[in-house]
PDBQT receptor file of N, H, CA, C and O in Angstrom, charges set to zero:
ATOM      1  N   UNK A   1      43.630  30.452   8.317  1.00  0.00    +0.000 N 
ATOM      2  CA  UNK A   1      42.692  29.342   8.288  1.00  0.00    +0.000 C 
ATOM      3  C   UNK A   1      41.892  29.340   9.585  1.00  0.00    +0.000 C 
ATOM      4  O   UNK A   1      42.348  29.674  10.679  1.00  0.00    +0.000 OA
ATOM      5  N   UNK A   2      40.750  28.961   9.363  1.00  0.00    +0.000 N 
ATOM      6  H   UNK A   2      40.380  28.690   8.474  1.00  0.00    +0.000 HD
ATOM      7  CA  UNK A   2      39.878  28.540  10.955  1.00  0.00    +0.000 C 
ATOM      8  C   UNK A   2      40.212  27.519  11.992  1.00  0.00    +0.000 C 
ATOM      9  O   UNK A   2      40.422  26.309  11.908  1.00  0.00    +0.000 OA
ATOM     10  N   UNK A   3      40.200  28.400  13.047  1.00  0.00    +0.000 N 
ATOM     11  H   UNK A   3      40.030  29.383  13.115  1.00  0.00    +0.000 HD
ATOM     12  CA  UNK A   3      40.992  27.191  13.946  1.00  0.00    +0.000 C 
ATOM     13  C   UNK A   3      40.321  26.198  14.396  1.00  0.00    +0.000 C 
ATOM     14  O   UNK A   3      40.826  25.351  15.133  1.00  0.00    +0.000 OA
ATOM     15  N   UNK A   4      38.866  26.174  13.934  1.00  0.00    +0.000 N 
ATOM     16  H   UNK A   4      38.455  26.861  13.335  1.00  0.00    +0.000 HD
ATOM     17  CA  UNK A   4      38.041  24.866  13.970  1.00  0.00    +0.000 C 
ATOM     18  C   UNK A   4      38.603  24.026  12.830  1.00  0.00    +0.000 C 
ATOM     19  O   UNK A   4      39.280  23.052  13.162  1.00  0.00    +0.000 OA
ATOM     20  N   UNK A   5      38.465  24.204  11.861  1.00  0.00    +0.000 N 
ATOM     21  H   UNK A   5      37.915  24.994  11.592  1.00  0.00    +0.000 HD
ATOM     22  CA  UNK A   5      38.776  23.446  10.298  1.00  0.00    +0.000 C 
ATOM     23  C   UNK A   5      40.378  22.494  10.528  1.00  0.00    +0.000 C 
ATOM     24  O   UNK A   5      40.804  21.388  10.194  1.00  0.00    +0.000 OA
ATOM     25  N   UNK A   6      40.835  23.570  11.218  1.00  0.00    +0.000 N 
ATOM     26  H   UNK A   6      40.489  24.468  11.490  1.00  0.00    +0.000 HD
ATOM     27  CA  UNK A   6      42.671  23.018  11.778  1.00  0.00    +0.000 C 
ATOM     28  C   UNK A   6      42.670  22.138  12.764  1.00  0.00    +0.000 C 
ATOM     29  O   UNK A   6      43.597  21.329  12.800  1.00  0.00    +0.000 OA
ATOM     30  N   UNK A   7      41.627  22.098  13.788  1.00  0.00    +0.000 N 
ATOM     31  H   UNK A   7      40.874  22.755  13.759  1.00  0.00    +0.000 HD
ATOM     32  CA  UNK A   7      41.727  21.626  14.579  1.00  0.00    +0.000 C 
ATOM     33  C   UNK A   7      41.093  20.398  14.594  1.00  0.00    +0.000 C 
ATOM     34  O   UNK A   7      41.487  19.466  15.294  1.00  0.00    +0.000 OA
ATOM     35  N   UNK A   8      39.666  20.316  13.508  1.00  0.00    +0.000 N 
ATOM     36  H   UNK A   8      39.346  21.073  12.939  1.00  0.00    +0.000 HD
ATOM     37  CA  UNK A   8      39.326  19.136  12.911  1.00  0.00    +0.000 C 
ATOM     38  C   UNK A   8      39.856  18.304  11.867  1.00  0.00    +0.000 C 
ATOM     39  O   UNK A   8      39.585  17.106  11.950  1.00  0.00    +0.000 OA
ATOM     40  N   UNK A   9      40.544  18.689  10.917  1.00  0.00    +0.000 N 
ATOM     41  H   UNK A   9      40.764  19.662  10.850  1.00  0.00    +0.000 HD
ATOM     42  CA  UNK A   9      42.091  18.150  10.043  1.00  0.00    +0.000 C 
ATOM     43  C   UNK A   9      42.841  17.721  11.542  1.00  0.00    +0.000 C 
ATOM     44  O   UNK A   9      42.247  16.732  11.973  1.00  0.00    +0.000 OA
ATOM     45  N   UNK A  10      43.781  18.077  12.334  1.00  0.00    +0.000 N 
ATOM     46  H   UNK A  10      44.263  18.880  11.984  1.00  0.00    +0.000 HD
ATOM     47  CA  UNK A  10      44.343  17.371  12.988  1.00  0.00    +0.000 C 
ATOM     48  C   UNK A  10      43.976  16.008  13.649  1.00  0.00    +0.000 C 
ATOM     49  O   UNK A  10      44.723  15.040  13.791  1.00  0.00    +0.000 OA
ATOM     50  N   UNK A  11      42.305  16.164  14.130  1.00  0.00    +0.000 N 
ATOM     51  H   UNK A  11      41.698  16.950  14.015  1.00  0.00    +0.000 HD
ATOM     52  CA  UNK A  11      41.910  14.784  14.907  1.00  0.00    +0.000 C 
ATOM     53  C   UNK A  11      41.727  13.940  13.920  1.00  0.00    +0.000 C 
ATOM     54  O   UNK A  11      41.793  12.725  14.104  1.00  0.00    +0.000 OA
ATOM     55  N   UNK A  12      41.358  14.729  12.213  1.00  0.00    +0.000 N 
ATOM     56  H   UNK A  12      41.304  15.716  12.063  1.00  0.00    +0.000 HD
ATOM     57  CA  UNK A  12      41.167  13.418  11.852  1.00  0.00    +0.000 C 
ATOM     58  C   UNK A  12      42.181  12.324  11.462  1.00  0.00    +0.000 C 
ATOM     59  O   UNK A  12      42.081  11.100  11.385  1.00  0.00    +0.000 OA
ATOM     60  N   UNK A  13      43.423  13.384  11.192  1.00  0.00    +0.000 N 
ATOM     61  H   UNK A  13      43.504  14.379  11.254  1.00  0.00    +0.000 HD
ATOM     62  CA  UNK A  13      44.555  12.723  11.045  1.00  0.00    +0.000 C 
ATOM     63  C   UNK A  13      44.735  11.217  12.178  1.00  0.00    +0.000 C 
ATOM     64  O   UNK A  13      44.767   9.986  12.172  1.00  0.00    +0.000 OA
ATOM     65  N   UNK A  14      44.813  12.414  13.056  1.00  0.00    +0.000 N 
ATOM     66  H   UNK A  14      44.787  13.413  13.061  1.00  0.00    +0.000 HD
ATOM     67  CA  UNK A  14      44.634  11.578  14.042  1.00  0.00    +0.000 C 
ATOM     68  C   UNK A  14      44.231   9.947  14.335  1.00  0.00    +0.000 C 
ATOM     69  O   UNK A  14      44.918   8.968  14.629  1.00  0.00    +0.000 OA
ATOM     70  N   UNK A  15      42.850  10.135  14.119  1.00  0.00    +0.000 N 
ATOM     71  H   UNK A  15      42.292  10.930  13.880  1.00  0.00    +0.000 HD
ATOM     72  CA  UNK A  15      41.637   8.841  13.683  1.00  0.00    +0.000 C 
ATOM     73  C   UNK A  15      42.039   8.140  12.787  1.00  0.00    +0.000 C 
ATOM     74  O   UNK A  15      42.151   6.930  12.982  1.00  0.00    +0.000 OA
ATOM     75  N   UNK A  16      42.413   8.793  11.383  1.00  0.00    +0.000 N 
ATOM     76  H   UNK A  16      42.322   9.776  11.224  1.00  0.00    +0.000 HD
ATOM     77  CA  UNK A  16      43.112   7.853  10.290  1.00  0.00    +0.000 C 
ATOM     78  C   UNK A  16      44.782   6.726  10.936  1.00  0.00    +0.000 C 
ATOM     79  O   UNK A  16      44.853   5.500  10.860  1.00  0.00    +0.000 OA
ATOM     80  N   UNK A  17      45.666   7.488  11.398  1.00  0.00    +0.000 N 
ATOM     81  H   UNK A  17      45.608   8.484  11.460  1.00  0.00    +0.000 HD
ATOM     82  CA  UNK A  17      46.728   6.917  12.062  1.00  0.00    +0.000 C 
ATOM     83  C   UNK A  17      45.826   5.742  13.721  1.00  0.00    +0.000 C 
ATOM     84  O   UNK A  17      46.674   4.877  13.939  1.00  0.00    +0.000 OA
ATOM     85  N   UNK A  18      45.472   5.676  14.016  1.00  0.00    +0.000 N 
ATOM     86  H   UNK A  18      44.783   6.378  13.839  1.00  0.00    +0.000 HD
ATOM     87  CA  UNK A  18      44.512   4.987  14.528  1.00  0.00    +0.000 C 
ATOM     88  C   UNK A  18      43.869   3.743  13.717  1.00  0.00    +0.000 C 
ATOM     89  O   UNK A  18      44.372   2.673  14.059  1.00  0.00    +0.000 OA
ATOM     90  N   UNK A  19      43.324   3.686  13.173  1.00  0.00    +0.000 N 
ATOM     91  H   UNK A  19      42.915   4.555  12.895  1.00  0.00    +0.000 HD
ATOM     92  CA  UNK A  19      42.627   3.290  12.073  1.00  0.00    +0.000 C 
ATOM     93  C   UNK A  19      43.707   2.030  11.485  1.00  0.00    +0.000 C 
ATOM     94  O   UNK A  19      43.285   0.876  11.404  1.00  0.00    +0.000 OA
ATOM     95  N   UNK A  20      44.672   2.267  11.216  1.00  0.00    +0.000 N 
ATOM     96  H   UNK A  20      45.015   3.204  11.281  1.00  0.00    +0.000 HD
ATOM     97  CA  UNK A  20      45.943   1.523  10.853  1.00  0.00    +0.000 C 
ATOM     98  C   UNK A  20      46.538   1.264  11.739  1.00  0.00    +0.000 C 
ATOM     99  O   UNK A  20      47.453   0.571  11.295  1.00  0.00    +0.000 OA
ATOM    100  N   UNK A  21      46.662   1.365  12.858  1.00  0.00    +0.000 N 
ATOM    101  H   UNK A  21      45.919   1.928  13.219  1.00  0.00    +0.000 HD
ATOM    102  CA  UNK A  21      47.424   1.141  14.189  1.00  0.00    +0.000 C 
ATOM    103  C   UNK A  21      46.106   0.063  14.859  1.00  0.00    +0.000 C 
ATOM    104  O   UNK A  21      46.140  -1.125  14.540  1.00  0.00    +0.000 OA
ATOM    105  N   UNK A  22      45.421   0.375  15.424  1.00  0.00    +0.000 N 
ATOM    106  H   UNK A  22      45.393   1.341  15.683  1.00  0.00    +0.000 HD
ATOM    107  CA  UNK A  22      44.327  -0.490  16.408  1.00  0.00    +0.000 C 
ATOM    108  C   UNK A  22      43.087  -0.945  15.606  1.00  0.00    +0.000 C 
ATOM    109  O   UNK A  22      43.088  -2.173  15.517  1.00  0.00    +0.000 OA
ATOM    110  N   UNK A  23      42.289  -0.512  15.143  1.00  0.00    +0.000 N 
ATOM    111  H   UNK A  23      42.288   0.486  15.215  1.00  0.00    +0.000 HD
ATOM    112  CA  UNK A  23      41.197  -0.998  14.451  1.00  0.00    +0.000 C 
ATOM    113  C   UNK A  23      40.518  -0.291  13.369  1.00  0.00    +0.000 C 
ATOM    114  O   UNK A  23      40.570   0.926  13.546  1.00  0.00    +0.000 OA
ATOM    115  N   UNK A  24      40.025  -0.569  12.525  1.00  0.00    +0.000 N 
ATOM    116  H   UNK A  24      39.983  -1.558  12.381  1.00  0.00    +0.000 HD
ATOM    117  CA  UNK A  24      39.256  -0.024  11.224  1.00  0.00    +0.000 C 
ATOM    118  C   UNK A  24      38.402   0.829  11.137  1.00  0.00    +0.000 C 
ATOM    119  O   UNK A  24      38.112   1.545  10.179  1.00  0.00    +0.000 OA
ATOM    120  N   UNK A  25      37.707   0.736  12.785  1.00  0.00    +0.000 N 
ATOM    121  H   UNK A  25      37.943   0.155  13.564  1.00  0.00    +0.000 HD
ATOM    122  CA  UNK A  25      36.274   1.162  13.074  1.00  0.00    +0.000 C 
ATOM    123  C   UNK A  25      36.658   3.008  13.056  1.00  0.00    +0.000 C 
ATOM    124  O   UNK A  25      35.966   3.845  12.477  1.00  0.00    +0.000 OA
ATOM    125  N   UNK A  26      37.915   3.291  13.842  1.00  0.00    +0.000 N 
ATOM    126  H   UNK A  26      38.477   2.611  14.313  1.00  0.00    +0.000 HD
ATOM    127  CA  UNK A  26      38.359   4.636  13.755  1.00  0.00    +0.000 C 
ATOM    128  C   UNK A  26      38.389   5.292  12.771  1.00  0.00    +0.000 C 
ATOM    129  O   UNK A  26      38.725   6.463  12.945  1.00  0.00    +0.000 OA
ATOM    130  N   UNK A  27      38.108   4.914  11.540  1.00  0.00    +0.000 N 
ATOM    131  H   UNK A  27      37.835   3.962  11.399  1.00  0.00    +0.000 HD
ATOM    132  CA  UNK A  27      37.987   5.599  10.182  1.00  0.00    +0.000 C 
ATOM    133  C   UNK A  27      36.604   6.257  10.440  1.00  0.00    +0.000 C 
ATOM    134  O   UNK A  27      36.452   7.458  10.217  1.00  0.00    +0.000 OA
ATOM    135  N   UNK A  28      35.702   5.561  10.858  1.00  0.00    +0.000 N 
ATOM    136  H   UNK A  28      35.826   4.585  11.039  1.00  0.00    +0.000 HD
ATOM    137  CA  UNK A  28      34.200   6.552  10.844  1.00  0.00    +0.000 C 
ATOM    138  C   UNK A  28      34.412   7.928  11.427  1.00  0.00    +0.000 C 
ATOM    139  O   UNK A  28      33.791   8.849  10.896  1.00  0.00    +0.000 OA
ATOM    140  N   UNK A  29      35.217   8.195  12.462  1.00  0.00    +0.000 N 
ATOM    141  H   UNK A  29      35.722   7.447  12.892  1.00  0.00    +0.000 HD
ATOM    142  CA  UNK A  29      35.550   9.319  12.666  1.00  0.00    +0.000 C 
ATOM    143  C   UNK A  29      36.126  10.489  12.140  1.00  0.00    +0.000 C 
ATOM    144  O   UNK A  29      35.836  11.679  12.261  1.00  0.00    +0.000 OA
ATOM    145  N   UNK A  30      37.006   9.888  11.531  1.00  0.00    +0.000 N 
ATOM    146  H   UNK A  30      37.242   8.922  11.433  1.00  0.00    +0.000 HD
ATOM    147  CA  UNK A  30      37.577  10.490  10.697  1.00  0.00    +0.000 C 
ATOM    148  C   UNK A  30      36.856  10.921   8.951  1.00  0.00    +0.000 C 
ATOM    149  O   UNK A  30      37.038  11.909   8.240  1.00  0.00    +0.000 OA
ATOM    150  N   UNK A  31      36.070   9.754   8.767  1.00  0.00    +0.000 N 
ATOM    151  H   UNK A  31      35.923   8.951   9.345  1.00  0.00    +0.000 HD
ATOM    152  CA  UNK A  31      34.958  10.406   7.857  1.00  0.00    +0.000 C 
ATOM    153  C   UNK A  31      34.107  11.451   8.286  1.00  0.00    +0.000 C 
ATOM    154  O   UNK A  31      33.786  12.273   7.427  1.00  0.00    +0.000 OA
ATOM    155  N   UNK A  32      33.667  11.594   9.457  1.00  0.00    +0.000 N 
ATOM    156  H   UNK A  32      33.928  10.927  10.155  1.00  0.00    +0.000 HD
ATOM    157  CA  UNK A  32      32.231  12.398   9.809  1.00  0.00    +0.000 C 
ATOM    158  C   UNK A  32      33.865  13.707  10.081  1.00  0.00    +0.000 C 
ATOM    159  O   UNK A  32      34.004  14.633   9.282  1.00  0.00    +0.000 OA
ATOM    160  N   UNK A  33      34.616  13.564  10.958  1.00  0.00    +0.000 N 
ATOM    161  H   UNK A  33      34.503  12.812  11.607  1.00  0.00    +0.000 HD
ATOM    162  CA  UNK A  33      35.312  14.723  10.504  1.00  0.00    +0.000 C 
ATOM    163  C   UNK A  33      35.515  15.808   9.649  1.00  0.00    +0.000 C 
ATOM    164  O   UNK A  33      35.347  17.024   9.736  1.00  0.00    +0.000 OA
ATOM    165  N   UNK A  34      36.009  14.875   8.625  1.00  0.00    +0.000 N 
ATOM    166  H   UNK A  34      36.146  13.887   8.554  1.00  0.00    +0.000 HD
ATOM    167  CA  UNK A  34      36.040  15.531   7.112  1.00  0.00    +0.000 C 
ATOM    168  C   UNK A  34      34.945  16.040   6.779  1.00  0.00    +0.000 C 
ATOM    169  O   UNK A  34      35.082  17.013   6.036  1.00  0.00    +0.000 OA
ATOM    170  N   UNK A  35      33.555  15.681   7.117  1.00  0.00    +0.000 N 
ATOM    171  H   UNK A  35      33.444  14.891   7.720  1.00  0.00    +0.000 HD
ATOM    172  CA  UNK A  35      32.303  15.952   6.429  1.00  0.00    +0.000 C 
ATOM    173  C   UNK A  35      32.263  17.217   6.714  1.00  0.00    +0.000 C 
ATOM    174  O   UNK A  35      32.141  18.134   5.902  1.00  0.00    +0.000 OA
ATOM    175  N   UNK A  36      32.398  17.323   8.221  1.00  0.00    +0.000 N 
ATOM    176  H   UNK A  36      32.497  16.578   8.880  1.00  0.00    +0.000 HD
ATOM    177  CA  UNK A  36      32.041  18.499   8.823  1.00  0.00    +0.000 C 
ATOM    178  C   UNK A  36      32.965  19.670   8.852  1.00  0.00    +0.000 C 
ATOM    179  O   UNK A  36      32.674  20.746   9.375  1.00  0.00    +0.000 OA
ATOM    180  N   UNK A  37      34.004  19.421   8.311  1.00  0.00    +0.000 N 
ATOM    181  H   UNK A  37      34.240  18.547   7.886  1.00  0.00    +0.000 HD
ATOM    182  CA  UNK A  37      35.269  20.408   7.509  1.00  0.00    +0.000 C 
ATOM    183  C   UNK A  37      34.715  20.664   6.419  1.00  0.00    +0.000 C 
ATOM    184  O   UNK A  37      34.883  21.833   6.069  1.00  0.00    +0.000 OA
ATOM    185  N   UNK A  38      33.979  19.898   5.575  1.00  0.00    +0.000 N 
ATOM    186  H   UNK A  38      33.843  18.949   5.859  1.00  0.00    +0.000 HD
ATOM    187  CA  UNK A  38      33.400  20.359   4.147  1.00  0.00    +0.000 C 
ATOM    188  C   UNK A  38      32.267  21.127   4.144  1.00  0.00    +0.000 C 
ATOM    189  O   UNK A  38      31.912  21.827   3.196  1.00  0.00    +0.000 OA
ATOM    190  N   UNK A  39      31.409  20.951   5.703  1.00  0.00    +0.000 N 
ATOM    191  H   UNK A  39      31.697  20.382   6.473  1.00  0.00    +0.000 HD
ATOM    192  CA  UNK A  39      30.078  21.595   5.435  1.00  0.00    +0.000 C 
ATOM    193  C   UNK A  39      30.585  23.300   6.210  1.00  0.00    +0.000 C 
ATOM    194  O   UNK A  39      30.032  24.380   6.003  1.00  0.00    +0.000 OA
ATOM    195  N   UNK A  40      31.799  23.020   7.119  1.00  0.00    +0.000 N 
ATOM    196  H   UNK A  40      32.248  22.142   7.288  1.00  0.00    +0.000 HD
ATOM    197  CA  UNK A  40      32.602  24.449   7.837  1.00  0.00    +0.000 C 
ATOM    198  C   UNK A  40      32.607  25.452   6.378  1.00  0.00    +0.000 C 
ATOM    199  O   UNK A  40      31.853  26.345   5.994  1.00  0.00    +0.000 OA
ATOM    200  N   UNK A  41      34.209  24.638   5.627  1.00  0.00    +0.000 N 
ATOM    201  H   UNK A  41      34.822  23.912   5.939  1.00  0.00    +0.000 HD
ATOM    202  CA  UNK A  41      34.139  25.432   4.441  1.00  0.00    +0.000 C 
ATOM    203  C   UNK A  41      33.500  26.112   3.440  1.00  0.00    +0.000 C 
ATOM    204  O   UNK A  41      33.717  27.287   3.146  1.00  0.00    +0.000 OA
ATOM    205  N   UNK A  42      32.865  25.521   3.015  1.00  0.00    +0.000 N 
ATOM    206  H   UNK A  42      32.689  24.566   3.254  1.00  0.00    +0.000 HD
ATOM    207  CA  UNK A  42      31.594  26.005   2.106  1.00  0.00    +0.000 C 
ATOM    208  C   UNK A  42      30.612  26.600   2.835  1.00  0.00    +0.000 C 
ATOM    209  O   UNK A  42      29.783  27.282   2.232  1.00  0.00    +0.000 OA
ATOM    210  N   UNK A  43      30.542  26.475   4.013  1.00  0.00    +0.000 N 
ATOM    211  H   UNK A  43      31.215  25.921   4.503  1.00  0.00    +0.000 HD
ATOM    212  CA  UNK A  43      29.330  27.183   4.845  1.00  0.00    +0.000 C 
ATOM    213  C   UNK A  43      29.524  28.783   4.833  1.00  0.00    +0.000 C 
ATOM    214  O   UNK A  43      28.727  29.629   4.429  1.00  0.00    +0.000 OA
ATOM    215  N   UNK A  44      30.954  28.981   5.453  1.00  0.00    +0.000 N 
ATOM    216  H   UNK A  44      31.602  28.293   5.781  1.00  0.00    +0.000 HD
ATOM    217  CA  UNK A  44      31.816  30.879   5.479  1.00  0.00    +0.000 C 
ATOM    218  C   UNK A  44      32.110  30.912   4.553  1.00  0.00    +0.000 C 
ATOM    219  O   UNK A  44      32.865  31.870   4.715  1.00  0.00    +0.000 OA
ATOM    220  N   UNK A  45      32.274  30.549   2.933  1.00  0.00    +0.000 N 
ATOM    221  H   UNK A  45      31.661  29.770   2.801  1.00  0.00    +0.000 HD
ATOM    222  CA  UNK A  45      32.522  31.145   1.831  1.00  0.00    +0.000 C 
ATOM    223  C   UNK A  45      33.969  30.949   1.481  1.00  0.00    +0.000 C 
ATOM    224  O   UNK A  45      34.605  31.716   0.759  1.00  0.00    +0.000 OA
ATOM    225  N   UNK A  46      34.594  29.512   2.233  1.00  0.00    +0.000 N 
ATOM    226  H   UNK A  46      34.078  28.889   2.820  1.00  0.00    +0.000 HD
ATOM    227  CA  UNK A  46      36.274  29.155   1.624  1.00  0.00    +0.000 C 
ATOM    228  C   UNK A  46      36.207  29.049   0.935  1.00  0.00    +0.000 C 
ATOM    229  O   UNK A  46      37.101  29.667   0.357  1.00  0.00    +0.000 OA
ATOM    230  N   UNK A  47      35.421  28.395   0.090  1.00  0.00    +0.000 N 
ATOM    231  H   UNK A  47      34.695  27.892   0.560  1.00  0.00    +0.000 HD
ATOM    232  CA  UNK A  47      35.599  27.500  -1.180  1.00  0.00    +0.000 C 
ATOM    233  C   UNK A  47      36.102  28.414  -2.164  1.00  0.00    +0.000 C 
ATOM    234  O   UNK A  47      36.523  27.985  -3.238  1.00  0.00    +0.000 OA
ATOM    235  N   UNK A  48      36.092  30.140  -1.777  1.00  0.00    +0.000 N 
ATOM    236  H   UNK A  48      35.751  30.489  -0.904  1.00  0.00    +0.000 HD
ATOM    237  CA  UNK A  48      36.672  31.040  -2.760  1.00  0.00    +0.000 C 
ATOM    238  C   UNK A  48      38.262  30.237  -2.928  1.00  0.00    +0.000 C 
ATOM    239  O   UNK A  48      38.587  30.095  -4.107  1.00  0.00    +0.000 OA
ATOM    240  N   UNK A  49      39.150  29.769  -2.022  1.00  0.00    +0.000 N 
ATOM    241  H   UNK A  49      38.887  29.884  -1.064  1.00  0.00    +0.000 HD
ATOM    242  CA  UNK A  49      40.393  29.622  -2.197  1.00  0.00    +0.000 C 
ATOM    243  C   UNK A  49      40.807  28.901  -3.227  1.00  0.00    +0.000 C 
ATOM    244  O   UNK A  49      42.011  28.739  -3.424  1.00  0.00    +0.000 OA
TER     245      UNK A  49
């Protein structure tokens, strides 16, 4: 796996556990995260998996 894609899955985890712990607002991060894991993937040709 890409160690960007891994490494952006981890923060967003991250942000989500946040999010439920201190405030709500930490979810936006964790959305634009994900986005940008979706535009990684499909960008190099994962989406074969």
């Amino acid at each position: 796996m890409n160690g960007q894609v891994l490494f952006n899955s981890i923060l967003a985890l991250f942000f989500l556990a946040l999010s439920f712990k201190i405030d709500w607002l930490f979810i936006i991060g964790a959305v634009l995260l994900i986005y940008i894991n979706q535009r990684l993937l499909t960008k190099k040709g994962f989406s074969k998996l």
